[in-house]
N, C-alpha and C positions, 0 to 999 in steps of 0.2 A: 391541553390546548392553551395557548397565549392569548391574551384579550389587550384590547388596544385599550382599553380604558382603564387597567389595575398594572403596576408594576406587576416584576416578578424576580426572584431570588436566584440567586445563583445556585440552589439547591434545585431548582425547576431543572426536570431532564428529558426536556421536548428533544433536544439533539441526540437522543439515543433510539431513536425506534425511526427510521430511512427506507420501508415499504412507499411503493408508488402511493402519492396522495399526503403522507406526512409532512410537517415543516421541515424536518432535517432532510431526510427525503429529495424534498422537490430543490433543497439548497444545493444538497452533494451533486444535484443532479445537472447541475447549474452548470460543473466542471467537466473536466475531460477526467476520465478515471481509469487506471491499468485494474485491467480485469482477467489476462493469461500471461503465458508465457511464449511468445514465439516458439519456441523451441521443441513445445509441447501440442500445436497443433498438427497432426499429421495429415496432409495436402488427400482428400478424398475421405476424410473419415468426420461423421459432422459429432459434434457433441453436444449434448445437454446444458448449458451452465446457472449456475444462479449467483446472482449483484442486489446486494438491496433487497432481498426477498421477493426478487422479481425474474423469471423465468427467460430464458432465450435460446436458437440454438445457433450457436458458430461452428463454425468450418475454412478449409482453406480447400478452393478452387483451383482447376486444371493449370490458370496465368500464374498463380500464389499468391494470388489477391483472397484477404481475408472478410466474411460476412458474417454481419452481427442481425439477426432476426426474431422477431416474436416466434415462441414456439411453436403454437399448433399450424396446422392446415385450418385458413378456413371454411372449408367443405365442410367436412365431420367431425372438428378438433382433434385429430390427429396429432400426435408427437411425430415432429418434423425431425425430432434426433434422431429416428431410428428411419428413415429415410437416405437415400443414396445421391450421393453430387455425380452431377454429370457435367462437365465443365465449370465454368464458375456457378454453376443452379443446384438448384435440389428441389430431387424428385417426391413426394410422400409417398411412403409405403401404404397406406392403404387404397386410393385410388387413381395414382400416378399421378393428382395436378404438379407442375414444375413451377415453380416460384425462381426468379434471377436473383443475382444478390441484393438488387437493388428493391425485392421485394413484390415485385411485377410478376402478376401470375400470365405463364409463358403457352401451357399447355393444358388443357382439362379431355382427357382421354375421353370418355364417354360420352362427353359435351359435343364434342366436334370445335371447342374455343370457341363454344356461340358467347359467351360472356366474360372468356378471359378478361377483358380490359378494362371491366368493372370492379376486379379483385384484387387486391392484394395484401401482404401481409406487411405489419413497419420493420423498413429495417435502420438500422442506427448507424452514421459516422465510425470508423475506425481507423485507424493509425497505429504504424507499428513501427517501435523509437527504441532504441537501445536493448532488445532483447525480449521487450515488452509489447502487449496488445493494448490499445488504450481504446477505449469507446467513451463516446457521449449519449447519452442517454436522458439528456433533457428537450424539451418541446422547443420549437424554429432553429436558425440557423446554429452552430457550435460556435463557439466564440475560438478566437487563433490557437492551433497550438501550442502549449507553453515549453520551447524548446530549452535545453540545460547546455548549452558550448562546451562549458567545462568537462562534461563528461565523454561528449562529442569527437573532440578533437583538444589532443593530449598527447604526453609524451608517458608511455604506459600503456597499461591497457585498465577497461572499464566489466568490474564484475556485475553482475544481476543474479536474485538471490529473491526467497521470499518462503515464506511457513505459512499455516494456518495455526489460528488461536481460539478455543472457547471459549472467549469472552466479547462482551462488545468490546465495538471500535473503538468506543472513546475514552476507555480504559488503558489502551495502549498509546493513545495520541495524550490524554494525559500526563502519562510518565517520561515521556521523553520531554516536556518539561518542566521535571524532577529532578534537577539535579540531587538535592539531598540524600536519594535513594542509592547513587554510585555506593557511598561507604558503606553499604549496609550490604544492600541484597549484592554487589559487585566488591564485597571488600576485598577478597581472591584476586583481583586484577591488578595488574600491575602497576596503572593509572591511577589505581583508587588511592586516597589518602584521607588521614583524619582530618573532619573539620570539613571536605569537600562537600558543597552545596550548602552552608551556613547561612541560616536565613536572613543575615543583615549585610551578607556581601553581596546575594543576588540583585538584578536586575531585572524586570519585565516591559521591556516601553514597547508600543506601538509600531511599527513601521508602514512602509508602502505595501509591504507582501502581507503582512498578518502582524508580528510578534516578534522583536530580539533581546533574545532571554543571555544574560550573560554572567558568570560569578567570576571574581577578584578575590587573589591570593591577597596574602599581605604581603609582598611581594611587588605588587601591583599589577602582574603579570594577568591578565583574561584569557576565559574558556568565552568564546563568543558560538550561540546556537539561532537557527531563522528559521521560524515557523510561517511554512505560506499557508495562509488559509486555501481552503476549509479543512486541509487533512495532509498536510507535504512540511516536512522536518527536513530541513539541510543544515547535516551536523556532523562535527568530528569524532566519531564513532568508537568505545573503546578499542586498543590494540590488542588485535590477538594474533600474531603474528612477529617473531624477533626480528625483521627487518622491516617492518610498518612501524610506526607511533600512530597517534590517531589516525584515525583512515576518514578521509573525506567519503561522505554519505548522505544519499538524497530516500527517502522513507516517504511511503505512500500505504493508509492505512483505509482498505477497502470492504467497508461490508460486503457478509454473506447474505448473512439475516442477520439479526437483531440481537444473536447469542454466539453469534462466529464470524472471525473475519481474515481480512489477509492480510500481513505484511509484505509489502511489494517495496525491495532496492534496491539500488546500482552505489557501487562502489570503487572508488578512483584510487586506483592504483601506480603511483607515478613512481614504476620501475622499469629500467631499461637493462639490455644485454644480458650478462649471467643473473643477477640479482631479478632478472624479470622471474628466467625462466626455472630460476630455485623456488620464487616463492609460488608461481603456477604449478611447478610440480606439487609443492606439498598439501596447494588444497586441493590441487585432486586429491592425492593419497587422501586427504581429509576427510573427505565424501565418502569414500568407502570404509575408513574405520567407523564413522560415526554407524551403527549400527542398531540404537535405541531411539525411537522416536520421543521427545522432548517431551509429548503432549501427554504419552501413555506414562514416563518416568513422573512427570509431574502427579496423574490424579493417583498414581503409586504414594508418593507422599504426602500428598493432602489427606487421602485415605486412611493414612497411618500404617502402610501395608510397608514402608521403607522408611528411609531419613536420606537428608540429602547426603549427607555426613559419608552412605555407604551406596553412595553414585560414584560408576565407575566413570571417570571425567574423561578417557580417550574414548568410550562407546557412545558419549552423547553431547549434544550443543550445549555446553556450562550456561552459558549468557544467557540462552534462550529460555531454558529450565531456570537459569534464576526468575527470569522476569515471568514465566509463565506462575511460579510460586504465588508472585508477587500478587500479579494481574487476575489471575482464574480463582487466586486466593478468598479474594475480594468477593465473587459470586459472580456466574455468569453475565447478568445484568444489573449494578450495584445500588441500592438502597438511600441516598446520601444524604437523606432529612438529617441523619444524628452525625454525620461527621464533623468536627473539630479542625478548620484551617489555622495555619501560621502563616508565619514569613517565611517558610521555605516552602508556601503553593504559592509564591508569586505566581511564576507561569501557570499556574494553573488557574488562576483567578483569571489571569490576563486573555485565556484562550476562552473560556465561559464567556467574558464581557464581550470578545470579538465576534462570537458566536451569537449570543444573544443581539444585540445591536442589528445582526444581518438577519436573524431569523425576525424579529420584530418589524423591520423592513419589508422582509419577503411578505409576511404577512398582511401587513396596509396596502402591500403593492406600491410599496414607495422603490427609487431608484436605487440597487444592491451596489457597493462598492466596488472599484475595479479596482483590484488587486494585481500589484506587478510588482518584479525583482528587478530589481537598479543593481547595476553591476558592484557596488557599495557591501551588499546583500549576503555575504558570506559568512563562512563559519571560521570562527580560528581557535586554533587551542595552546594556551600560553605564549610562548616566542615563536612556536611553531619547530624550533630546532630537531627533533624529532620526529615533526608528523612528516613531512616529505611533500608539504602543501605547496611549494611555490607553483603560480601558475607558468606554463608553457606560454610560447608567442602563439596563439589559436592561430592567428593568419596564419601562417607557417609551419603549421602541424599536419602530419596525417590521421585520418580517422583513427580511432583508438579501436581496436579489437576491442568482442565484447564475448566474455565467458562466463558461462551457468556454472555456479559453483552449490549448488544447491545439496546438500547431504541427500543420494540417492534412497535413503531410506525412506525420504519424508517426502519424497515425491508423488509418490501414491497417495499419501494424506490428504497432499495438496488438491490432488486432482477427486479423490474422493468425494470431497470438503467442497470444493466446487461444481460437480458435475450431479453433486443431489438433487434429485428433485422437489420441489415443494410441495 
């Protein structure tokens, strides 16, 4: 707990535990947060989910409007997942009261609705943007949508993409900015190079959205990365793909609980005519080779039961298995009184201070910063000659397609991983 009257260290890890009621918690909550997948809610089937260690159930209704609800019935606390939608509502299995999405209990069978309109259950704000479900899940009104143009409308199209991870969240919102770590756990990529992330080239300064972390060749040439608070990295993403260079990428990193979370992305892809449809063809094909989940190879090698060395690399996510080494390596929820910083945890010092500063705030109940992205606000990687970055005229684009490129294997992880109960 933070006390208004004693500093606190950047070793202090109030930001890592985001059940209802916690400081990081009631901050994350502050935000608009992607919690599904479009693509994954099936129109009458409700499901269980858990965010934050906090329980609910969603569904998509008869219009395809989607509701974001406390779990139980308050009748007899009932699990409303195992209940049936009857147009945009849901029914409870155990004694049929109907709640609307709006959370308005509609019907109480036995009752005759002598007290329907005294009940109901919360339901939460939703929106659903680029592929993704996004809910707010903090107290009064949601603060605006924070829409992305760029991925919106484009010459290309826009992929969405996300895994689960056994580690805390801020373990992964950490490393991303890391650059140091490219040449090590990414030395395999084709991007990677000696010397990348040198603790005296980086950068960490401030900006209006959170944090812009950048490292300098001698060359003079910039990797530019933008961290938006409390938990959104827009960056140019390694290449893995021979007709991409960096891929322009927007990272949202969502607790489960406190020892699992989710990477939720969208990835802009600015390919037109054949060269679209080669390279959509082969991440599909992609999807289906991959046929080793990242998460299982991973505690294989931590275990000592493999080496990565004798990781077959077309059955599993490289990148992902690296950084899962990396990340899960470190311990579920990590220890950090004894860690030893340099100049290559700029960013990471930088994103602690942004952190602290708001959680200290939230705490006094003093006024929390409003954080925005100034069109300025972007990621760039060296000249760019390679990455395929240039922006489109937005006026004059069409909406960009948007495609699940998700490794079929890990989709069930995903859903798993979220759909547990507490």
């Amino acid at each position: 707990m933070l006390t208004v009257d004693e500093p606190f260290t950047l070793r202090d890890q109030v930001y890592v535990q985001t059940a209802p009621g916690t400081l990081a918690g009631r901050y994350l909550r502050c935000f608009w947060q992607p919690i599904y997948h479009s693509v994954d809610l099936i129109p009458g089937v409700p499901r269980p989910l858990q965010i934050m260690s906090q329980s609910f159930v969603i569904y998509r209704g008869a219009s395809g409007a989607v509701s974001l609800l406390d779990p139980r019935c308050p009748h007899r606390m009932a699990q409303l997942s195992i209940g049936r939608v009857e147009g945009d509502a849901i029914r409870c299995f155990y004694h049929g009261w109907k709640f609307g999405g709006d959370g308005a209990c509609i019907e109480q069978p036995a009752e005759s609705n002598a007290f329907a309109d005294k009940v109901a259950v919360r339901s939460y704000p939703v929106r659903e943007y680029l592929g993704l479900i996004f809910a707010y899940l903090g107290e009064g009104e949601p603060p605006a949508f924070p829409l992305i143009p760029e991925f919106e409308w484009s010459e290309g199209f826009t992929e969405v993409d996300s895994y689960s991870r056994d580690c805390n969240y801020f373990q992964n919102l950490e490393n991303a900015l890391d650059m140091s770590h490219v040449a090590f756990v990414h030395a395999d990529n084709r991007a990677s190079f000696a010397g990348i992330g040198e603790g005296i080239r980086l950068e960490a300064n401030p900006s209006t959205w959170g944090v812009s972390y950048s490292y300098e060749r001698s060359d003079g040439a910039k990797r530019v990365q933008q961290f938006g608070m409390p938990n959104i990295f827009y960056m140019t993403a390694l290449p893995t793909d021979p007709e991409i260079g960096w891929q322009e990428s927007v990272f949202w990193w969502t607790p489960i609980d406190d020892r699992r979370h989710m990477q939720f992305s969208i990835h802009r892809v600015p390919a037109v005519g054949e060269a679209a449809e080669r390279i959509h063809a082969r991440r599909q094909a992609r999807r289906k080779t991959v046929d080793q989940r990242h998460q299982d190879v991973c505690d294989a090698i931590l275990d000592g039961r493999t080496t990565l060395a004798e990781v077959d690399r077309d059955r599993v996510d490289l990148v992902r298995l690296q950084d899962d080494l990396a990340q899960v390596g470190q311990g579920e929820v990590v220890d950090r009184r004894d860690e030893r910083l340099g100049r290559g945890d700029a960013g990471v010092v930088a994103i602690r201070k942004a952190w602290h500063r708001e959680l200290i705030a939230l705490q006094r109940n003093e006024p929390l910063t409003h954080w925005t992205r100034s069109a300025d606000l972007i990621p760039r990687a060296w000249t760019l000659s390679d990455g395929g970055l240039e922006r489109s005229d937005i006026p004059n684009a069409t909406p960009a397609p948007v495609v699940d490129v998700r490794p079929f294997v890990e989709i069930e992880e995903q859903l798993n991983a979220l759909h547990r109960r507490q």
